[in-house]
Backbone atoms as SQL, in Angstrom:
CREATE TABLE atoms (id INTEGER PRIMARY KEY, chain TEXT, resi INTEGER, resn TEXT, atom TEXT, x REAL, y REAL, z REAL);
INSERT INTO atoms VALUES
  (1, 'A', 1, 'UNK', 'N', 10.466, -22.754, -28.135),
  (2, 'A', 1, 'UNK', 'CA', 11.194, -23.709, -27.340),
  (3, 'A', 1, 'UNK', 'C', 11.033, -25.094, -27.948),
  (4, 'A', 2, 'UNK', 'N', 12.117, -25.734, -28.431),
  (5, 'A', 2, 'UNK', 'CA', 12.068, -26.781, -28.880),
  (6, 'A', 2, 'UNK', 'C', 12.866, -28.108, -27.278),
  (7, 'A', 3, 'UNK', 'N', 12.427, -29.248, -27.716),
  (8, 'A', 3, 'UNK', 'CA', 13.101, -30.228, -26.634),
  (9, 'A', 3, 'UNK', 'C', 13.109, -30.130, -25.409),
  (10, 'A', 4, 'UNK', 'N', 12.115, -29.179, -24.906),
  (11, 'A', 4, 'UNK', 'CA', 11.828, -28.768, -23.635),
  (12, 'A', 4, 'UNK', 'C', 13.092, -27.513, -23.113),
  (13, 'A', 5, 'UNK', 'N', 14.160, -26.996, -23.960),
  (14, 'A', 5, 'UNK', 'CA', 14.811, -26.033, -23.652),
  (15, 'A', 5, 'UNK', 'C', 13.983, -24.991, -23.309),
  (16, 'A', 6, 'UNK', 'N', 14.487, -24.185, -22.421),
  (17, 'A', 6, 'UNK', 'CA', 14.300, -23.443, -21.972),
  (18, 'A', 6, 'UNK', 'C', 14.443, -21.672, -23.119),
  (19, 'A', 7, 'UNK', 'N', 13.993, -20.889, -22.982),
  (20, 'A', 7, 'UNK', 'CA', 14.169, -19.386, -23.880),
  (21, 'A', 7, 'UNK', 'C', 15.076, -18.858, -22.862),
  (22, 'A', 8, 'UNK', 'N', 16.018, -18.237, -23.940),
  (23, 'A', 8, 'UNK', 'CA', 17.668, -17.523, -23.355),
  (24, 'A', 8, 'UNK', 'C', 16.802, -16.105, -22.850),
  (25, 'A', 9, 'UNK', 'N', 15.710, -15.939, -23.093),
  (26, 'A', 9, 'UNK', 'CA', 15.446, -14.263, -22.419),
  (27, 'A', 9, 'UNK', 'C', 14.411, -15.251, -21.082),
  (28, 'A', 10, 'UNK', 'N', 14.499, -16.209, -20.767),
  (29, 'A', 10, 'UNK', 'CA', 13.941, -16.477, -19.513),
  (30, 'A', 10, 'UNK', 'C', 14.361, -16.048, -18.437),
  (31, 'A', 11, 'UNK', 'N', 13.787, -15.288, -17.550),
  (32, 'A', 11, 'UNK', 'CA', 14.255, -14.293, -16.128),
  (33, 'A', 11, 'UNK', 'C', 15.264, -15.655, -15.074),
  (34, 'A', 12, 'UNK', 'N', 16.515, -14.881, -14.838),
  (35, 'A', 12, 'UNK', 'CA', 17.065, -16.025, -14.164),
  (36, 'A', 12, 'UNK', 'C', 17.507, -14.918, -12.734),
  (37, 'A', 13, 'UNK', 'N', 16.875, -14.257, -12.461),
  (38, 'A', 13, 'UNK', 'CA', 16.550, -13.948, -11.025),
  (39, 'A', 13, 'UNK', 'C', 16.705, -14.894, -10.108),
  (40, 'A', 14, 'UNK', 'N', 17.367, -14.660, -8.722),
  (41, 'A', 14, 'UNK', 'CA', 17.431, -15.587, -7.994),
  (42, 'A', 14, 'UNK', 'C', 16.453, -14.410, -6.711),
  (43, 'A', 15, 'UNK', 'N', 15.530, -15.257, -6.102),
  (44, 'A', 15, 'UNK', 'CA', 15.152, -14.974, -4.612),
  (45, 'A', 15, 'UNK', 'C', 16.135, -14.604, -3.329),
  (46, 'A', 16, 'UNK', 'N', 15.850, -13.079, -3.220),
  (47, 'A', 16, 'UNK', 'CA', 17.052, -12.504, -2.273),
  (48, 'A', 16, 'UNK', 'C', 16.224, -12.647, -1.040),
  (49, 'A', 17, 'UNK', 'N', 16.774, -12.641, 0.174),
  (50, 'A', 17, 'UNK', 'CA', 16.821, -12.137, 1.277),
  (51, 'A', 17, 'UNK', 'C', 17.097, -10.953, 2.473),
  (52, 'A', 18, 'UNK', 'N', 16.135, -10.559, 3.109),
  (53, 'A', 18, 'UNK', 'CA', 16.764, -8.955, 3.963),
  (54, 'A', 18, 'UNK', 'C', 15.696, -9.283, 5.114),
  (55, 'A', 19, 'UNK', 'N', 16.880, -9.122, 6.043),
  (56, 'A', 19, 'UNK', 'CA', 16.065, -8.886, 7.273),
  (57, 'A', 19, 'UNK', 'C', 16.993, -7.525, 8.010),
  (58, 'A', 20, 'UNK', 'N', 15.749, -7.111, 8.827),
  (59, 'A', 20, 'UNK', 'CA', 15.947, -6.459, 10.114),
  (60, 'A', 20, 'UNK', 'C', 15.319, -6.115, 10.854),
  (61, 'A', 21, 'UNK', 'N', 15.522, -5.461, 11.906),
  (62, 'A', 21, 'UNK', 'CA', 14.503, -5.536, 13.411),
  (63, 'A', 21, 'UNK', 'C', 14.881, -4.010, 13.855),
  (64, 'A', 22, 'UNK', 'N', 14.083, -3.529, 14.379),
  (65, 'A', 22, 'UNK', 'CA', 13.916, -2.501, 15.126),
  (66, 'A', 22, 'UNK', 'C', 12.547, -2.548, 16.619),
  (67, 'A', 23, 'UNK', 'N', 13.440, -1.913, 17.599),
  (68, 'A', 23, 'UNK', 'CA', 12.890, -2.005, 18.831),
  (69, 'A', 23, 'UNK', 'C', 11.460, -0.628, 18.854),
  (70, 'A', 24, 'UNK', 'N', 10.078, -1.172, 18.910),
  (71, 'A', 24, 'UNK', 'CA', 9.161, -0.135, 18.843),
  (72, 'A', 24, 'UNK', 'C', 8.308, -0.307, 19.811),
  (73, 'A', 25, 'UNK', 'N', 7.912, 0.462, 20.516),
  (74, 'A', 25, 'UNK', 'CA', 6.806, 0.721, 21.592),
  (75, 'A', 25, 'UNK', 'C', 7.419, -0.536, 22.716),
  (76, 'A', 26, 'UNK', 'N', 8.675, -0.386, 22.890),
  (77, 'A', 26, 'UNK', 'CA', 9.364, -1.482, 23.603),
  (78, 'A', 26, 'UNK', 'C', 9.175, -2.768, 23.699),
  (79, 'A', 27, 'UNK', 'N', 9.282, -2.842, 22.351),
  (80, 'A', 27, 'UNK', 'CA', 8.969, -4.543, 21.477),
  (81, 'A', 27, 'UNK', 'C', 10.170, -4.983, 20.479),
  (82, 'A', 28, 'UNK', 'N', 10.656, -5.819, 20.756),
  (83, 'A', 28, 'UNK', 'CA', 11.637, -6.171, 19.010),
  (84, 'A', 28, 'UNK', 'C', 10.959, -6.883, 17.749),
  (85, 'A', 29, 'UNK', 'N', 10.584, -5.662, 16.939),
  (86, 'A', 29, 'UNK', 'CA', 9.953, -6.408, 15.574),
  (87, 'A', 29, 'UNK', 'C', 10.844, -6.370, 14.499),
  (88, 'A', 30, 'UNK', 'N', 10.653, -7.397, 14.544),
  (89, 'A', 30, 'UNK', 'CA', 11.505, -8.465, 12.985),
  (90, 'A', 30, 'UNK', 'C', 10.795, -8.048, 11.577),
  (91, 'A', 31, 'UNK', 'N', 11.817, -7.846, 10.561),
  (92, 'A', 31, 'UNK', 'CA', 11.339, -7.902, 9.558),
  (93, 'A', 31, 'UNK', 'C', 11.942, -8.907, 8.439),
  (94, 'A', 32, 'UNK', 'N', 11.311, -9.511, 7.537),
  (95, 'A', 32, 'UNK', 'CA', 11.979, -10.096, 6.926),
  (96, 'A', 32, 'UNK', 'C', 11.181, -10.135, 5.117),
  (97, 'A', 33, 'UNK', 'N', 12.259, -9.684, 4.267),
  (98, 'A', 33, 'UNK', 'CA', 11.997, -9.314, 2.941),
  (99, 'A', 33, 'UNK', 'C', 12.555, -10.712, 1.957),
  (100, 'A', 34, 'UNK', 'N', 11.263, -10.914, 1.127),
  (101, 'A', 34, 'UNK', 'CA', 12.299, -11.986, 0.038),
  (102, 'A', 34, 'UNK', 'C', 11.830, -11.356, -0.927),
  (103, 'A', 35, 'UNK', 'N', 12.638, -11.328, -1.935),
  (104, 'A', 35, 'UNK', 'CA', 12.343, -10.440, -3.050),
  (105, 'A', 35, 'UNK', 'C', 12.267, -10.988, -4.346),
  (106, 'A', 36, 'UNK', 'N', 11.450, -11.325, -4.390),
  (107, 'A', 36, 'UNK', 'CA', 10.739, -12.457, -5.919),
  (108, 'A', 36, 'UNK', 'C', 10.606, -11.619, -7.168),
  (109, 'A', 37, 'UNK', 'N', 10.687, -12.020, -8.669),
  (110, 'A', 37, 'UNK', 'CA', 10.741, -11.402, -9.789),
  (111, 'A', 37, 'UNK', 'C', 9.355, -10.884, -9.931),
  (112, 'A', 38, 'UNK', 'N', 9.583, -9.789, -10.050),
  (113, 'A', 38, 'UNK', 'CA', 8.255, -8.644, -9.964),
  (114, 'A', 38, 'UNK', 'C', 7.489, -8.408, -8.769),
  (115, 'A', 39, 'UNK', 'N', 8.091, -8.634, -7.150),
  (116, 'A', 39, 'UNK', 'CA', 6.859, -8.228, -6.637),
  (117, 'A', 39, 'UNK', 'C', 8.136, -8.786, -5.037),
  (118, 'A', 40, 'UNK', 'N', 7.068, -8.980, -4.037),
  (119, 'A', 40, 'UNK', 'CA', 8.086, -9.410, -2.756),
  (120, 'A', 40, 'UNK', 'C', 7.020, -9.656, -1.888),
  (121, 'A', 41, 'UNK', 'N', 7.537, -10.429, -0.502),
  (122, 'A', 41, 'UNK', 'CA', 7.141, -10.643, 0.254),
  (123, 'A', 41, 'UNK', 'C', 7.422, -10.328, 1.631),
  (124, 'A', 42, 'UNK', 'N', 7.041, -10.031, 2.559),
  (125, 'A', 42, 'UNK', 'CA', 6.995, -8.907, 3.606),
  (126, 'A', 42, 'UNK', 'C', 6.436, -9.263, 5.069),
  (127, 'A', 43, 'UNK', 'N', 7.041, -10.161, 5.857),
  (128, 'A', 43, 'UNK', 'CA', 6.672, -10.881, 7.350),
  (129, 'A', 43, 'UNK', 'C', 7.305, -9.961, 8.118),
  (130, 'A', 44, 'UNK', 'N', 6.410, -9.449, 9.297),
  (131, 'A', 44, 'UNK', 'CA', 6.276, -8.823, 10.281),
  (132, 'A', 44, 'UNK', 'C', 6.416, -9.304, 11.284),
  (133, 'A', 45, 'UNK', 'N', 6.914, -9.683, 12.169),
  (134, 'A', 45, 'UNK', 'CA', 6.497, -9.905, 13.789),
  (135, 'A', 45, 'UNK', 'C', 7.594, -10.100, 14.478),
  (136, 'A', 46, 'UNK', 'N', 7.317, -10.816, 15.776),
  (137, 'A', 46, 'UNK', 'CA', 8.190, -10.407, 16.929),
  (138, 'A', 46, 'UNK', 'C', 8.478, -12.486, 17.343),
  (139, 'A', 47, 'UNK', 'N', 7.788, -12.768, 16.648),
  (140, 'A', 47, 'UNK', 'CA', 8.106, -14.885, 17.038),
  (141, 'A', 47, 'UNK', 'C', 7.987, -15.043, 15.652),
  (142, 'A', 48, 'UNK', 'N', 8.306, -16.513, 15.284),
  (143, 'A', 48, 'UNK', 'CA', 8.045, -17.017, 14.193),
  (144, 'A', 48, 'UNK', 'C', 6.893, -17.985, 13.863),
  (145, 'A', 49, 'UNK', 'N', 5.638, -16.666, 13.603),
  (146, 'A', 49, 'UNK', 'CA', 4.823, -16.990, 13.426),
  (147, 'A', 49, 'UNK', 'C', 4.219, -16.574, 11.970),
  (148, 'A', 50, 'UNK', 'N', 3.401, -17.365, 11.547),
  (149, 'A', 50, 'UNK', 'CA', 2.991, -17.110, 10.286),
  (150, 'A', 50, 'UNK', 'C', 1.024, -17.221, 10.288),
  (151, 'A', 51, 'UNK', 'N', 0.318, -16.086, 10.540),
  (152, 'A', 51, 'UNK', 'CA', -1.025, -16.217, 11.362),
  (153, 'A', 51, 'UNK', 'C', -1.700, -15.869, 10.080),
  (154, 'A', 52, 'UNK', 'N', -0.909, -14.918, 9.036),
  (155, 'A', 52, 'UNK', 'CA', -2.086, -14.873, 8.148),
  (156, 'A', 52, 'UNK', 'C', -0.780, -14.029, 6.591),
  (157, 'A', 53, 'UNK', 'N', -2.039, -14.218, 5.785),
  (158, 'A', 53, 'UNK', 'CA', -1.191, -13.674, 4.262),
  (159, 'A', 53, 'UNK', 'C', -1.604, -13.201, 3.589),
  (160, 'A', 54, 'UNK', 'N', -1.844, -11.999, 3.492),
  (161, 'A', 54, 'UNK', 'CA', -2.198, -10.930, 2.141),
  (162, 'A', 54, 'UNK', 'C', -1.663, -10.899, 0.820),
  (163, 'A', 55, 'UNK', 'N', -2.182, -11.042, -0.235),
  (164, 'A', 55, 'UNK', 'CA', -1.822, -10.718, -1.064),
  (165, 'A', 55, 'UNK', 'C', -1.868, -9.598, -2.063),
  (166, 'A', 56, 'UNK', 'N', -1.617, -8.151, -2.542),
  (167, 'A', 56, 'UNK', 'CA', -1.854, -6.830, -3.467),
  (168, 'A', 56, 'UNK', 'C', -1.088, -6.739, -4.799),
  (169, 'A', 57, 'UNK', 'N', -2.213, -6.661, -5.521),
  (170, 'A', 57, 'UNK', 'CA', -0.920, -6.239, -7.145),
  (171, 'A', 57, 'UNK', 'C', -1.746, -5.175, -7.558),
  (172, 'A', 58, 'UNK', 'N', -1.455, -4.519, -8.513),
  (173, 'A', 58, 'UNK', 'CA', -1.983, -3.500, -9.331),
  (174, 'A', 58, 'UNK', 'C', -2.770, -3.811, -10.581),
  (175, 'A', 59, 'UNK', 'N', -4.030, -3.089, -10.718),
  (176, 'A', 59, 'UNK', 'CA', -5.197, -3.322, -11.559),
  (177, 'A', 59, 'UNK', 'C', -5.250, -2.354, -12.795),
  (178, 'A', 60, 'UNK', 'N', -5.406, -2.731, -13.765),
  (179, 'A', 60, 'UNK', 'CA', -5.682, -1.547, -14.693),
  (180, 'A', 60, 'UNK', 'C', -6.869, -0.868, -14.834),
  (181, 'A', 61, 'UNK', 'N', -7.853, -1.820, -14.028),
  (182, 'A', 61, 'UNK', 'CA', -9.200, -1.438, -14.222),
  (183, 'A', 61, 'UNK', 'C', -9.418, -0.057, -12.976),
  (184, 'A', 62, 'UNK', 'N', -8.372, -0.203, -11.803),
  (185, 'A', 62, 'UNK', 'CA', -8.939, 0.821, -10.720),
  (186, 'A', 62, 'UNK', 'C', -7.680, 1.626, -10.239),
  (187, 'A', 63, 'UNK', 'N', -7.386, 2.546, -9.897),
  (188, 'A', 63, 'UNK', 'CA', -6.298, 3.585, -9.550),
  (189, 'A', 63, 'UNK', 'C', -5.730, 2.574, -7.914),
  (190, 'A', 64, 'UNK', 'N', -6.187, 1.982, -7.357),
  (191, 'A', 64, 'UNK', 'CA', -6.173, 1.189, -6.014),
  (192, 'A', 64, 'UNK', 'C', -5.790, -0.181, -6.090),
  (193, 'A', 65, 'UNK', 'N', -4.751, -0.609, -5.611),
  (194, 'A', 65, 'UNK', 'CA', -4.562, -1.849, -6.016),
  (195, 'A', 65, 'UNK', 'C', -5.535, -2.580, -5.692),
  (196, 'A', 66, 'UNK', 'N', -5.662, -4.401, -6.026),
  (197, 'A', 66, 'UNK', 'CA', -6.323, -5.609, -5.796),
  (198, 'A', 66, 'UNK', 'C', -5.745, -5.844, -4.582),
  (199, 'A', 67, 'UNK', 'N', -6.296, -6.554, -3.334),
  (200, 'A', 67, 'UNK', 'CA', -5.522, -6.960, -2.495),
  (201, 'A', 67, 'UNK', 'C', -6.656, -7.853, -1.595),
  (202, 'A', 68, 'UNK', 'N', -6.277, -9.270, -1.149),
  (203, 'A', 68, 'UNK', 'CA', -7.168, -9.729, -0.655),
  (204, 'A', 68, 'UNK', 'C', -6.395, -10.777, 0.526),
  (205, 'A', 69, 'UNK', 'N', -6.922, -11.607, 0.799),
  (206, 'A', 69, 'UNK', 'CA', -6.475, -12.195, 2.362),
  (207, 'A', 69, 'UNK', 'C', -6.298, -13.790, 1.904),
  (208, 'A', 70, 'UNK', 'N', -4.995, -14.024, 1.751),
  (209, 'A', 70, 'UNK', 'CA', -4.974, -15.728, 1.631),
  (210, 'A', 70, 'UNK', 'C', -5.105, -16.510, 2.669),
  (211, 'A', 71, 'UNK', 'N', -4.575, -16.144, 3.988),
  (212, 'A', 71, 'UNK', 'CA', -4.621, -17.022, 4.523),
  (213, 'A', 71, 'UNK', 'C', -4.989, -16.547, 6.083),
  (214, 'A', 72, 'UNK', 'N', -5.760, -16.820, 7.196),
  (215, 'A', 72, 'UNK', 'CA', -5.632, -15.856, 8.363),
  (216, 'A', 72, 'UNK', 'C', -7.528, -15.251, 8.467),
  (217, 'A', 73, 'UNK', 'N', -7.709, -14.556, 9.194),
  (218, 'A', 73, 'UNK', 'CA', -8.643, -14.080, 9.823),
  (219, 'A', 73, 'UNK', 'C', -8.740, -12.813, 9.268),
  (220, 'A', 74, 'UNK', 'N', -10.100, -12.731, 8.685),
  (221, 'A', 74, 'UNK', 'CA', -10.518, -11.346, 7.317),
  (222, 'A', 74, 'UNK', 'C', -11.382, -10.527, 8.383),
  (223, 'A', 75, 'UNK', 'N', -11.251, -10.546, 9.318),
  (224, 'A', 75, 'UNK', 'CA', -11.647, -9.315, 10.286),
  (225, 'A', 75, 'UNK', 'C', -10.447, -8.970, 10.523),
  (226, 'A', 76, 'UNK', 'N', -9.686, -9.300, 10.318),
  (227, 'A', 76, 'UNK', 'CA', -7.857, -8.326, 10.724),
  (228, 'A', 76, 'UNK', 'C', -7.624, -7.652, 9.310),
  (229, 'A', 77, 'UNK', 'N', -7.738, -6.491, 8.855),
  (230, 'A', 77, 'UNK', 'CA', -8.145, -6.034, 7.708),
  (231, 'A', 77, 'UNK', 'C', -5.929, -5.660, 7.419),
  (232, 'A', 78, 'UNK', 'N', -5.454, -5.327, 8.621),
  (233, 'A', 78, 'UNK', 'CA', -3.970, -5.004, 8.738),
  (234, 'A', 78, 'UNK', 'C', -3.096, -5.406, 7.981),
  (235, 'A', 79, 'UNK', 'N', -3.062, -6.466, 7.457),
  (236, 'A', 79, 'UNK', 'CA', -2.158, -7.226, 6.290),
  (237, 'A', 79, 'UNK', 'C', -2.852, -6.376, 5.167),
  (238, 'A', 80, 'UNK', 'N', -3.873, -6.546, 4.543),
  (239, 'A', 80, 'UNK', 'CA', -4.561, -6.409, 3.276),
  (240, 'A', 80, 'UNK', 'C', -4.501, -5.163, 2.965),
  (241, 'A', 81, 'UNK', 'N', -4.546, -4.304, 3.625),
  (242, 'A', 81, 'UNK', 'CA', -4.360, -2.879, 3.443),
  (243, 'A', 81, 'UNK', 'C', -2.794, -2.210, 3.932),
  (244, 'A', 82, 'UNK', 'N', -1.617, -3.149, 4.214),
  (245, 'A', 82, 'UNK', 'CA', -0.618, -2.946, 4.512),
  (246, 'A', 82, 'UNK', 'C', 0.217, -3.114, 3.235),
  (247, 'A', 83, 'UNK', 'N', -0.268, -4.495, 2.429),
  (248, 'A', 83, 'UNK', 'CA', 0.114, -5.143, 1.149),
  (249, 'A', 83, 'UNK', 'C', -0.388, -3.780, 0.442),
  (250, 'A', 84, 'UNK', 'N', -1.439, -3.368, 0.081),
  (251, 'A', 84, 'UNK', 'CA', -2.150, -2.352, -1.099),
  (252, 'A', 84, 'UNK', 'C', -1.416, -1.341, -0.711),
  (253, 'A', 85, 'UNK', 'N', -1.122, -0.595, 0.591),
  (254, 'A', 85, 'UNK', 'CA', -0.222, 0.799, -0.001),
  (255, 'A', 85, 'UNK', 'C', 1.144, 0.515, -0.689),
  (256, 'A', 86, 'UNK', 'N', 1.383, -0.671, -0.194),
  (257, 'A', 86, 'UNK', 'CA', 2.972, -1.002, -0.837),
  (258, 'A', 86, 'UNK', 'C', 3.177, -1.093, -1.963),
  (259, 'A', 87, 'UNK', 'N', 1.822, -1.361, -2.632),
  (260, 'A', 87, 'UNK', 'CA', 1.467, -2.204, -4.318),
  (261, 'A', 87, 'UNK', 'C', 1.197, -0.506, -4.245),
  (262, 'A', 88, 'UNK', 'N', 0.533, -0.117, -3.959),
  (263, 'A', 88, 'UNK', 'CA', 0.577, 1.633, -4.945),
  (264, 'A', 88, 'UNK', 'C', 2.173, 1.790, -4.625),
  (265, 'A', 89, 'UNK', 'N', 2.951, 2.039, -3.587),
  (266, 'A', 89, 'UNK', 'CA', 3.928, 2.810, -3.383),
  (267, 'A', 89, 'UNK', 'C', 5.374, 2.008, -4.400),
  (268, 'A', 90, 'UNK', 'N', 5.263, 0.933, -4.701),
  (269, 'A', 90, 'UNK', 'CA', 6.385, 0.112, -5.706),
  (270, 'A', 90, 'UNK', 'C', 5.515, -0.191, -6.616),
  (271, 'A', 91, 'UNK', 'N', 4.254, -0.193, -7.246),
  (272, 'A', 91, 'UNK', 'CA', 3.627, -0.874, -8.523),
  (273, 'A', 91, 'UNK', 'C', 4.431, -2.582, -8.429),
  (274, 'A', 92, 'UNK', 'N', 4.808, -3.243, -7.452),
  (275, 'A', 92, 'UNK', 'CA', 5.033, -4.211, -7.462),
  (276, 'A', 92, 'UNK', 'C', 3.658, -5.463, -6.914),
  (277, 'A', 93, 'UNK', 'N', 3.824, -6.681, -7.124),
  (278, 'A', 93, 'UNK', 'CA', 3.132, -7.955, -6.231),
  (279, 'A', 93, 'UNK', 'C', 3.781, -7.449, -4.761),
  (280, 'A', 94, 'UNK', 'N', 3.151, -7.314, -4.248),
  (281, 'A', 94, 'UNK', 'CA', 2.952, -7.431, -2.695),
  (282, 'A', 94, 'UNK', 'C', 2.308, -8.580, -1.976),
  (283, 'A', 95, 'UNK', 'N', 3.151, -9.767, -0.972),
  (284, 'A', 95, 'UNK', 'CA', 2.820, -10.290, -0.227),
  (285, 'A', 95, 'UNK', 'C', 2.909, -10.127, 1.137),
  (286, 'A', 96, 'UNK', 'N', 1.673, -9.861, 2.281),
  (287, 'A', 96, 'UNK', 'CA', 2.402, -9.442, 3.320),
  (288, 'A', 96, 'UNK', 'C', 1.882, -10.416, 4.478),
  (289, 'A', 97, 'UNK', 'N', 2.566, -10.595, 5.424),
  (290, 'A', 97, 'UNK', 'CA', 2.227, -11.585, 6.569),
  (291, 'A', 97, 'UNK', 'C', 2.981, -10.977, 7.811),
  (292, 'A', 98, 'UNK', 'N', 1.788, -9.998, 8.574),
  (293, 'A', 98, 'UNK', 'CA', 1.529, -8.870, 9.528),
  (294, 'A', 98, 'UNK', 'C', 1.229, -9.809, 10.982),
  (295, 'A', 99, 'UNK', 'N', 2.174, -10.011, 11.549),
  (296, 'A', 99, 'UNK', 'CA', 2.167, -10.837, 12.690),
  (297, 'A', 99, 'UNK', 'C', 1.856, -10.014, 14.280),
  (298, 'A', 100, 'UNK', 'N', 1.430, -9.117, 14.519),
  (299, 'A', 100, 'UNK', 'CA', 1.682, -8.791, 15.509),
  (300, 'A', 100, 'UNK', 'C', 0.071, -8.465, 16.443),
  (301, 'A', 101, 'UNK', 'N', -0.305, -7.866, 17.626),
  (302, 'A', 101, 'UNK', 'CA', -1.632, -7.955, 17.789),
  (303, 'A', 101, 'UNK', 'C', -2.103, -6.466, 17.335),
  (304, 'A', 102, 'UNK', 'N', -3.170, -6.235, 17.151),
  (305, 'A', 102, 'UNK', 'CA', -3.957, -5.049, 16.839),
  (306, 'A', 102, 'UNK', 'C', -4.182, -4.100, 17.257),
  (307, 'A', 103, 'UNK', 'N', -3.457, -4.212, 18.821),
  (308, 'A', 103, 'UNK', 'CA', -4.184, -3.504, 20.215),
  (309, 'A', 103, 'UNK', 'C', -3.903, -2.250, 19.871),
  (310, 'A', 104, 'UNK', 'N', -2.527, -1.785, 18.855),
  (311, 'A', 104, 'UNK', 'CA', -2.204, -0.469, 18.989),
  (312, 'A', 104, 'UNK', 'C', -1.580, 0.256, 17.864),
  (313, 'A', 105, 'UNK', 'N', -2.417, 1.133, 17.395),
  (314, 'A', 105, 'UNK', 'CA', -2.905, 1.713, 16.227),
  (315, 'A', 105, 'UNK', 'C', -1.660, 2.595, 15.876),
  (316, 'A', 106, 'UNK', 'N', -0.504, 2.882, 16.990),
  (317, 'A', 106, 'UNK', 'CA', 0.523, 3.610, 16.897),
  (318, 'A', 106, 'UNK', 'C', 1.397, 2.197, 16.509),
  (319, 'A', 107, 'UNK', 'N', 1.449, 1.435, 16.752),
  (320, 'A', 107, 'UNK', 'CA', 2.463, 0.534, 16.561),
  (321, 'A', 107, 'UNK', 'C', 2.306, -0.082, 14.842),
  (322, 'A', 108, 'UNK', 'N', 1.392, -0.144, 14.289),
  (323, 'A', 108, 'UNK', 'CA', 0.982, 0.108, 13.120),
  (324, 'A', 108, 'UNK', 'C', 1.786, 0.950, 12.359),
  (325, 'A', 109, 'UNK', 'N', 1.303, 1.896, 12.335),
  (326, 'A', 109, 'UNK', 'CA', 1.992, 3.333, 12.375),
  (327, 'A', 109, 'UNK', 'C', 3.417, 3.303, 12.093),
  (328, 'A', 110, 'UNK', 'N', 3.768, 2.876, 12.921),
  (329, 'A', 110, 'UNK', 'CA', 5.317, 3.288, 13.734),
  (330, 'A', 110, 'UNK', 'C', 6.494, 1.915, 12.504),
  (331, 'A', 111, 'UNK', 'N', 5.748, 0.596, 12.589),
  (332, 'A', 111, 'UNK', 'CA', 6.027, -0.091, 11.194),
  (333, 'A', 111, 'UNK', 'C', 5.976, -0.087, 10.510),
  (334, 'A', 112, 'UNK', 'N', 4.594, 0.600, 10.046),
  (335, 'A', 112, 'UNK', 'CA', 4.783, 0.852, 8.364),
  (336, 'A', 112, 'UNK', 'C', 5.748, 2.505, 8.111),
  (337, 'A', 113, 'UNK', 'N', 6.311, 2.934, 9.061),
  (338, 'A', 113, 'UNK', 'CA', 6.646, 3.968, 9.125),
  (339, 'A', 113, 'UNK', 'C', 8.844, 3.403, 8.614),
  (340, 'A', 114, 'UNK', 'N', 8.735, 2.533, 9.395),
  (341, 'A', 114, 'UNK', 'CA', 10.711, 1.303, 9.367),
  (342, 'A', 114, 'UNK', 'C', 10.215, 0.747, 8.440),
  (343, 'A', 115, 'UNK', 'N', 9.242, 0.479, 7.904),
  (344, 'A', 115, 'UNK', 'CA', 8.993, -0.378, 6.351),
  (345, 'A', 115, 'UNK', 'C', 9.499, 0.612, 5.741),
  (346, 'A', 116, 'UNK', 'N', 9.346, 1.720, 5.251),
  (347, 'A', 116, 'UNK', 'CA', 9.168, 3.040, 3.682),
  (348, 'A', 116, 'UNK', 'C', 10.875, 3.367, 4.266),
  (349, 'A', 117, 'UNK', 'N', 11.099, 3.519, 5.524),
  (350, 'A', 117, 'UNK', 'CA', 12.601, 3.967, 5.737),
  (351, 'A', 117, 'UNK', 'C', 13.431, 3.043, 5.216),
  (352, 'A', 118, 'UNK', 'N', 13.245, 1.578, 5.351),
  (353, 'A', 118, 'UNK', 'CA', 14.561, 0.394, 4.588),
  (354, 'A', 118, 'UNK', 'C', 13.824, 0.890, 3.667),
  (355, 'A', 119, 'UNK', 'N', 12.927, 0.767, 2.774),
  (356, 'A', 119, 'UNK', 'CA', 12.755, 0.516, 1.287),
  (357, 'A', 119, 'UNK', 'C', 13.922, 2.127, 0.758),
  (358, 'A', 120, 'UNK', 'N', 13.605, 2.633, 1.259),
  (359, 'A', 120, 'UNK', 'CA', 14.848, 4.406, 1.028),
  (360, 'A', 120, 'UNK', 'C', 16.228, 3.871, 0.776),
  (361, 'A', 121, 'UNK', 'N', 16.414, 3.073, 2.141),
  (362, 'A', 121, 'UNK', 'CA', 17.603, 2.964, 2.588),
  (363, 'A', 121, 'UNK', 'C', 18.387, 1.807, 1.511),
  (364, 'A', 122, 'UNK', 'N', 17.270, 0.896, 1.311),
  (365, 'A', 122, 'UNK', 'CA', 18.161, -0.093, 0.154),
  (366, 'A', 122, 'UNK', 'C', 16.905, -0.517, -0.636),
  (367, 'A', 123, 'UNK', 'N', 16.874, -0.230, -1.895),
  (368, 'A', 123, 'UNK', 'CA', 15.208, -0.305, -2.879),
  (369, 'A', 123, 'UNK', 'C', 15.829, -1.479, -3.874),
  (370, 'A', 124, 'UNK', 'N', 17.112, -1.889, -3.410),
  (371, 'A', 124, 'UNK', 'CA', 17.280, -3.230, -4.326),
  (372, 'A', 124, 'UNK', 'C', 17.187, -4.190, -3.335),
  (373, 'A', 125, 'UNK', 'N', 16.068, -4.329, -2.091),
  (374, 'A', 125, 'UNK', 'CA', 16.139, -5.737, -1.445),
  (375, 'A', 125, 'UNK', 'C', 14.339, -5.771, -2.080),
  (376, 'A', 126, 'UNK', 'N', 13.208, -4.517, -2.309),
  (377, 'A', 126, 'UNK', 'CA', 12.082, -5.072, -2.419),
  (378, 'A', 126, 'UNK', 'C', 11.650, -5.056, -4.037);
């Protein structure tokens, strides 16, 4: 790169958007996908709240992705291990920000269950 130009094989990806919601355990949870070059990001909840942020990518050193807690309360283990199956299941960066309360282990479940169904349904939003 000369003159501060830029390289013609520089990724000119633009940041997409996908949302949707589905009604579970008689709740409306929101989802909302942005889909960044190599990897995505992944907000959960039912308000617009942003309580905490996981981050997972893939390691060469371990069969299990890396995945750790940027931002939020590291006794809520739910983001961090929500991000890491996703990073095994796409080998992508996984960011996830898991908004909802803990109380119920089916409702868990039941989201990461409408997470893997859109990713089926359209695998060019993550």
């Amino acid at each position: 790169m000369e003159n501060g130009e830029c390289s013609s094989q520089a990724s000119t990806e633009s940041i997409s958007v996908h949302d949707f919601s589905e009604k579970l355990l008689e709740q409306v949870v929101h989802f909302h996908v942005m889909k960044l070059s190599g990897g995505f990001l992944l907000w959960v909840g039912t308000s617009p709240v942003l309580s905490n942020l996981a981050v997972s990518m893939d390691s060469r050193f371990d069969s299990m992705p890396l995945s750790t807690l940027v931002l939020g309360d590291s006794s809520d283990t739910t983001p961090t291990s929500l991000a890491q199956r996703l990073t095994k299941k796409t080998k992508k960066q996984v960011f996830v920000s898991y908004n909802l309360p803990v109380t119920d282990s089916n409702l868990s479940m039941l989201v990461e269950n409408r997470i893997k169904k859109e990713m089926e349904l359209h695998p060019d939003k993550f």
